[in-house]
C-alpha positions as CSV (number, residue, x, y, z in Angstrom):
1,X,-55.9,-39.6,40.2
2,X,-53.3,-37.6,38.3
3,X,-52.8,-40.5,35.8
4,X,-56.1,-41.3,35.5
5,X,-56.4,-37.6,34.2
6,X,-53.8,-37.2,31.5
7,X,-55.3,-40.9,30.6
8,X,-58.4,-39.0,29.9
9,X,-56.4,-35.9,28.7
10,X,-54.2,-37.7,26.0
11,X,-57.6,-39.9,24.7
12,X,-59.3,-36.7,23.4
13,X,-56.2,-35.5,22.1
14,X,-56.0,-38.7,20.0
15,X,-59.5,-38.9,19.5
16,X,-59.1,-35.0,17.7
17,X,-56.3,-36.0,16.0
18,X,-57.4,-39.0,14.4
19,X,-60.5,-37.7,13.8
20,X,-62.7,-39.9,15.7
21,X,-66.0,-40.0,15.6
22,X,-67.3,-41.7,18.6
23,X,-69.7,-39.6,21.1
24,X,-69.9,-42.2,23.8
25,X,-66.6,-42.6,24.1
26,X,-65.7,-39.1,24.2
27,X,-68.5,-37.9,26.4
28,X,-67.0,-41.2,28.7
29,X,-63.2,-39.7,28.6
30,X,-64.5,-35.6,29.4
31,X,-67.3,-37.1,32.4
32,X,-64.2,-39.3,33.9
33,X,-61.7,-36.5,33.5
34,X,-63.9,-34.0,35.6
35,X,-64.3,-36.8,38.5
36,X,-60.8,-37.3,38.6
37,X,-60.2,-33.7,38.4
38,X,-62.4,-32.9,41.3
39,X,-61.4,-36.0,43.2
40,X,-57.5,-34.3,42.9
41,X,-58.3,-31.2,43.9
42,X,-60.5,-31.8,46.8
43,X,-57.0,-34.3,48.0
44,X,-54.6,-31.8,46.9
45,X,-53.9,-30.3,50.4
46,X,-53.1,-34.1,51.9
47,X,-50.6,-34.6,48.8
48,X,-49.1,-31.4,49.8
49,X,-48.6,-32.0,53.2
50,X,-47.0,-35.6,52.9
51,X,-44.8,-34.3,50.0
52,X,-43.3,-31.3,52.6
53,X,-43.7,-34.8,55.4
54,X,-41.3,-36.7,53.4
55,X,-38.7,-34.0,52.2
56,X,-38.7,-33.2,55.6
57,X,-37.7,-36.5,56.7
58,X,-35.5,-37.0,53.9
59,X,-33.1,-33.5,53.9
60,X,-31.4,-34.3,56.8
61,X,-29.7,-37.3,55.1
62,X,-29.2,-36.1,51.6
63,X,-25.3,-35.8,51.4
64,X,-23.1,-34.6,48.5
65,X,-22.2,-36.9,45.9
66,X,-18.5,-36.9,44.4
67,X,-17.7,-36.4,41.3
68,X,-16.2,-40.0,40.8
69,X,-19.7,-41.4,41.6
70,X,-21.7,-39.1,39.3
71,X,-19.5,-40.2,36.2
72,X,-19.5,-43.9,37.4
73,X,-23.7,-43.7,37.3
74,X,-23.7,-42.0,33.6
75,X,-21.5,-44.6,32.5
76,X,-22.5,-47.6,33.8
77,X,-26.0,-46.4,32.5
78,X,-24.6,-45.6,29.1
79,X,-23.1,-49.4,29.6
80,X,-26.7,-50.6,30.1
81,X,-28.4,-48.9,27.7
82,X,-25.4,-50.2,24.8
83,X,-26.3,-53.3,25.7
84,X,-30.0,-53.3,25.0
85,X,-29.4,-50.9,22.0
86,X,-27.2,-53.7,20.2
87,X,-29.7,-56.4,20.7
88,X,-32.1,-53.9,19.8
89,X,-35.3,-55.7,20.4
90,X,-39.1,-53.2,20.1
91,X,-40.8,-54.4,23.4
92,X,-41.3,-53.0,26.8
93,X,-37.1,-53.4,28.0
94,X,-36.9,-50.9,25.3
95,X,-39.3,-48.5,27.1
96,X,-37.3,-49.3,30.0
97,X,-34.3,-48.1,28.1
98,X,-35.9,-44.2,27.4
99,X,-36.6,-44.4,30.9
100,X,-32.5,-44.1,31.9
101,X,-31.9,-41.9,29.2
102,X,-34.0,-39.5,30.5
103,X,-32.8,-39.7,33.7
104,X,-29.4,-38.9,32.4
105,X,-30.5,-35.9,30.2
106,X,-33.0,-35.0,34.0
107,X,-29.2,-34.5,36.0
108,X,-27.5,-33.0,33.1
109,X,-27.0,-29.8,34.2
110,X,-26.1,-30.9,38.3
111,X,-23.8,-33.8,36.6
112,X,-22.2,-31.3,34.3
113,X,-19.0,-30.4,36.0
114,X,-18.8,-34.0,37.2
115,X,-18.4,-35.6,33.7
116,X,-16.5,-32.6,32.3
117,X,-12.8,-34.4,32.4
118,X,-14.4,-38.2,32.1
119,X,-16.8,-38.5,29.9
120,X,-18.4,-36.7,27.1
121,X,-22.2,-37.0,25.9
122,X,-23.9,-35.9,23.2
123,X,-27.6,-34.6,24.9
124,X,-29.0,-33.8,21.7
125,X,-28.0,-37.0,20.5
126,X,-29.7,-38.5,23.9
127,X,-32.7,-36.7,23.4
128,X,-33.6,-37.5,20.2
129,X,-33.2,-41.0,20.9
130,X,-35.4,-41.0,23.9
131,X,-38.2,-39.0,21.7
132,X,-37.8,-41.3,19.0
133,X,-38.7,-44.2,21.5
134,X,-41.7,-42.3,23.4
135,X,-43.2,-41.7,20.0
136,X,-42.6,-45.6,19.1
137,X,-44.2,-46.2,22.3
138,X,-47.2,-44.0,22.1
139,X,-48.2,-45.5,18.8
140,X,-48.3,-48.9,20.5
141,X,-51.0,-47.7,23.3
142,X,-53.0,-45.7,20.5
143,X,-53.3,-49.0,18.8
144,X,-54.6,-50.7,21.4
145,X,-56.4,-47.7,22.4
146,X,-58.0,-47.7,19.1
147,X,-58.3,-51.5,18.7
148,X,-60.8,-51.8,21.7
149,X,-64.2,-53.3,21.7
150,X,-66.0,-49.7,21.6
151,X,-63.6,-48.4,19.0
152,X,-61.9,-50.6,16.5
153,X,-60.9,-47.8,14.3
154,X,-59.4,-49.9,11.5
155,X,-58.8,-47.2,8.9
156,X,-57.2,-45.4,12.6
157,X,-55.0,-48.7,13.2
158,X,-53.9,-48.9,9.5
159,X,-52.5,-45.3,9.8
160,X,-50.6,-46.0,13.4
161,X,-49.3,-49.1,12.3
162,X,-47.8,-47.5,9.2
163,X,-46.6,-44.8,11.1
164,X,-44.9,-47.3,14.1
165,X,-42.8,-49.0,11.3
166,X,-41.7,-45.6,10.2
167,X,-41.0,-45.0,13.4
168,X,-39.0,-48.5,14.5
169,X,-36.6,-47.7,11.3
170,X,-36.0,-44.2,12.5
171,X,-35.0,-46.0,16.2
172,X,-33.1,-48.6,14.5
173,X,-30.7,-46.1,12.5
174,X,-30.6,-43.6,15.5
175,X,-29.2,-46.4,18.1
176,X,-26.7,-48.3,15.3
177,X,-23.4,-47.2,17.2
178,X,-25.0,-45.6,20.0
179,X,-22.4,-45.7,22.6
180,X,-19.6,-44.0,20.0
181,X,-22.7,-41.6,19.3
182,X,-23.6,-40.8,23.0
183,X,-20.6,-40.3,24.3
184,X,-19.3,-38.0,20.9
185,X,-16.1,-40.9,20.6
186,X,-15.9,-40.2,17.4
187,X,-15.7,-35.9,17.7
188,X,-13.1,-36.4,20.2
189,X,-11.1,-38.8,18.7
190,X,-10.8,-36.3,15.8
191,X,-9.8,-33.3,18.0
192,X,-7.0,-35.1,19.2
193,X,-8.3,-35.9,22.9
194,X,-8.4,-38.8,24.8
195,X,-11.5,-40.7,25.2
196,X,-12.1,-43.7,27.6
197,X,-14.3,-46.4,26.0
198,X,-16.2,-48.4,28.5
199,X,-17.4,-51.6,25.8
């Protein structure tokens, strides 16, 4: 249901802000949004009690994680996300790719500590990255959006389609060098500290 909403939610919001003029679908997107609202709602005190079910279940087994382990994760990660970076392809393992950088930049703050004597990241660096590719990403499902049989926007599709290419060069220069960027290599090198390199 939830997804189903913001579906619904992020359609108008592209509809406004391309302009479209399209009643049926619109009136389509606000009638299906409602349902799905309702439908939420009237579940929301079953997906309340399995969420407190399951962390119930769960705490008792949660242990703490060393530090050794925490910087291990980031970098093999980092390691993974190099790797895809430097064969830098635009498809859906790139998607994949945002997907562990925001999980890094999620656990910054709890890892903090952890990586303080092992490994130094840049999270602005990260985050702009990862909003760089979301962006890149949205503009591939407002195509489509906009390419389908009760749209077919082409004026709309011109525009996104210019505006993806902007978007793939602004990706491309942003991960060039992205582990030296990521993990500030280059900053520390010139302070005089120690740096491993995991590459």
């Amino acid at each position: 249901d939830g997804g189903k909403i913001r579906e619904a939610y992020l359609n108008l919001q592209l509809s406004s802000k391309y302009g479209l003029q399209n009643d049926d679908f619109i009136l389509q997107q606000v009638n299906g949004m409602d349902k799905d609202i309702k439908a939420f709602m009237d579940n929301s005190k079953q997906y309340l009690k399995t969420v407190r079910a399951v962390h119930a279940k769960i705490e008792d087994g949660l242990k703490a994680v060393k530090g050794e382990n925490i910087s291990e994760f980031y970098k093999g990660q980092l390691e993974q996300i190099t790797v895809t970076l430097h064969k830098l392809e635009f498809n859906e393992g790139l998607h994949e790719c945002r997907k562990k950088i925001k999980t890094l930049l999620y656990n910054r703050k709890i890892a903090a500590e952890a990586l303080e004597s092992s490994l130094r990241i840049d999270n602005d660096y990260l985050d702009k990255l990862q909003e760089g590719i979301g962006q890149w990403h949205d503009s591939l499902l407002e195509i489509g959006l906009f390419s389908s049989p009760g749209i077919n926007d082409r004026t709309v599709i011109a525009k996104i389609k210019r505006q993806n290419a902007r978007q793939r060069k602004s990706i491309s220069n942003l991960a060039h060098d992205f582990w030296k960027k990521a993990t500030l290599t280059d900053q520390a090198i010139n302070n005089g500290q120690e740096v491993r390199v995991w590459v």
